[in-house]
N, C-alpha and C positions, 0 to 999 in steps of 0.2 A: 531181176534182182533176187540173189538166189535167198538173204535173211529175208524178205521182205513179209510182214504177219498179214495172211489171210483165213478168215475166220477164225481169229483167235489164237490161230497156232504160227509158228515160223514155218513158212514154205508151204502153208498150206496143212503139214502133215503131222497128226499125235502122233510123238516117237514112242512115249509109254503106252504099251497096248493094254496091258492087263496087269494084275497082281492077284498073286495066287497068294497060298500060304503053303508052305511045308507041313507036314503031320507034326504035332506037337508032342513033346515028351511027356510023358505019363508021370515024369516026377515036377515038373512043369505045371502041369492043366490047372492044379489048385492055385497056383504062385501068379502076384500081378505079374505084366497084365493080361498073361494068358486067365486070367478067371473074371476078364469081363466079357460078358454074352458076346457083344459085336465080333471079340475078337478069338474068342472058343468054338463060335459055330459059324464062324468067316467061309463064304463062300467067294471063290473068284470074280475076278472084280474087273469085266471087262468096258475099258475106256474109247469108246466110240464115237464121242460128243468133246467141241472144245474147252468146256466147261463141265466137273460134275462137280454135286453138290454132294456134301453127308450132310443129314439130320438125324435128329438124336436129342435125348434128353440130357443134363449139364450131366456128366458122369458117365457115357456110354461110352466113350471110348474114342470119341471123334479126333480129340488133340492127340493122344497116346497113339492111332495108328499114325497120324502125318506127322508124328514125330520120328515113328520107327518109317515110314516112307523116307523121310528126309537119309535119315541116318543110313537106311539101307542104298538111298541115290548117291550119298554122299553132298550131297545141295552142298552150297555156299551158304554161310550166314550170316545176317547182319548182326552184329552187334554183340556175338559172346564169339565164344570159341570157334574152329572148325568142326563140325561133328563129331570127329572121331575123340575131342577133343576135350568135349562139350560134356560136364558132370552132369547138367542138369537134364541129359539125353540117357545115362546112364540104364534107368529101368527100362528102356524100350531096344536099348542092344540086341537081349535076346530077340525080343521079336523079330527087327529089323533083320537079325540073320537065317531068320527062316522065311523071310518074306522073299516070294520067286518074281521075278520084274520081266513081264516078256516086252521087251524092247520090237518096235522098228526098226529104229534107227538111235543105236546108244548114241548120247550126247552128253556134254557134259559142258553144260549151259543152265540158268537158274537157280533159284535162290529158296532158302526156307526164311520165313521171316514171322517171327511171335511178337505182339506188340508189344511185350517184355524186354525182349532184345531190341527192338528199333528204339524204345526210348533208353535202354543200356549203352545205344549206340549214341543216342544226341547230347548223353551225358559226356560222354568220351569223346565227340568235338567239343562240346563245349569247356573240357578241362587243356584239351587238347591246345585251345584258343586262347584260354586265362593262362599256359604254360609258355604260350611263344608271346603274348602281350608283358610281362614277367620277364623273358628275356631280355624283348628292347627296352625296357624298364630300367635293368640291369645295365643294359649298354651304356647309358641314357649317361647313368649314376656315374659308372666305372672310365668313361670317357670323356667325364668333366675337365675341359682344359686341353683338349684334344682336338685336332683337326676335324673338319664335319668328313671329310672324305675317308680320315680314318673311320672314324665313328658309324658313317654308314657303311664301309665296307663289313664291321664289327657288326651290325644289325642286318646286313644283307640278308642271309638264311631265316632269320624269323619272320622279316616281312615278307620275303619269297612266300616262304611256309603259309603267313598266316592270309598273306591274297589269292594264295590257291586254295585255302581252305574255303573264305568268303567268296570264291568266284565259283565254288562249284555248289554252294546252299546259299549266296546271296545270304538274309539275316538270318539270325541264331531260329535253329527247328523248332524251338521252345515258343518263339512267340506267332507260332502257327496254331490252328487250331486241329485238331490230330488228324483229321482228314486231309486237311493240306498237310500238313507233314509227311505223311507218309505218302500223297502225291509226289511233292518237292523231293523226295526222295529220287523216285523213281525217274 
């Protein structure tokens, strides 16, 4: 089974081998976030393990580069924008375009995900779900006196909607506790 995850990865194999950096502009170096250490005196960064970790102290730079990672992969994201798209990715564009990505094997599979956007996302089923329960509501009202067969054809699309919405998170993410949530996600 050629997706099948061994040791961590798909197929066995890390597609992202390394990440380098590009030389940085000289009118740049003082400007975030080229002027935080981690990412001023960035050494290549080769990925040989199916897991690596960054540490760092709160401020070093840890979210700022897997942000300009994402941006620069282009990742998927839960819950705001697509990257390119994404304001709140804005100050790490520069970087992201000097980030050099030595691929295996480019792919273009996975996901950025901040636990900022994931609950951005459970709010936006959750509106999502108060917006089609509101429609058969609506139905409900405006088809008083009305055949049920009419009526349900008139509700069809929001219970469609909203049993596909429930049959792929079962109950609302909210009443998870945020480690299951972001399981249940997955």
């Amino acid at each position: 089974m050629a997706n099948r995850l061994t040791n961590g990865t798909i197929g066995g194999m890390i597609h992202l081998r390394a990440i380098r950096l590009n030389p940085i502009p000289a009118k740049q170096a003082e400007q975030f976030p080229f002027n935080i250490p981690a990412i001023n005196q960035f050494r290549p960064l080769e990925l040989t393990a199916p897991v690596t970790f960054l540490v760092g102290e709160n401020g070093s730079g840890k979210s700022t580069f897997l942000e300009a990672l994402a941006t620069a992969v282009g990742a998927y994201t839960v819950g705001s924008e697509d990257v390119e798209r994404d304001s709140s990715l804005d100050h790490v564009q520069g970087l992201a375009n000097l980030l050099r990505l030595v691929w295996r094997i480019k792919i273009h599979q996975g996901f950025f995900l901040r636990a900022e956007d994931f609950f951005g996302y459970v709010k936006r089923l959750n509106r999502m779900e108060a917006e089609l329960l509101a429609e058969i509501q609506r139905v409900d009202r405006e088809y008083t006196g009305r055949s049920d067969t009419a009526k349900g054809l008139a509700k069809m699309p929001h219970v469609n909607e909203l049993q596909a919405l429930r049959a792929q998170y079962g109950r609302n993410l909210h009443t998870y506790s945020h480690g299951e949530s972001f399981l249940e996600l997955f």
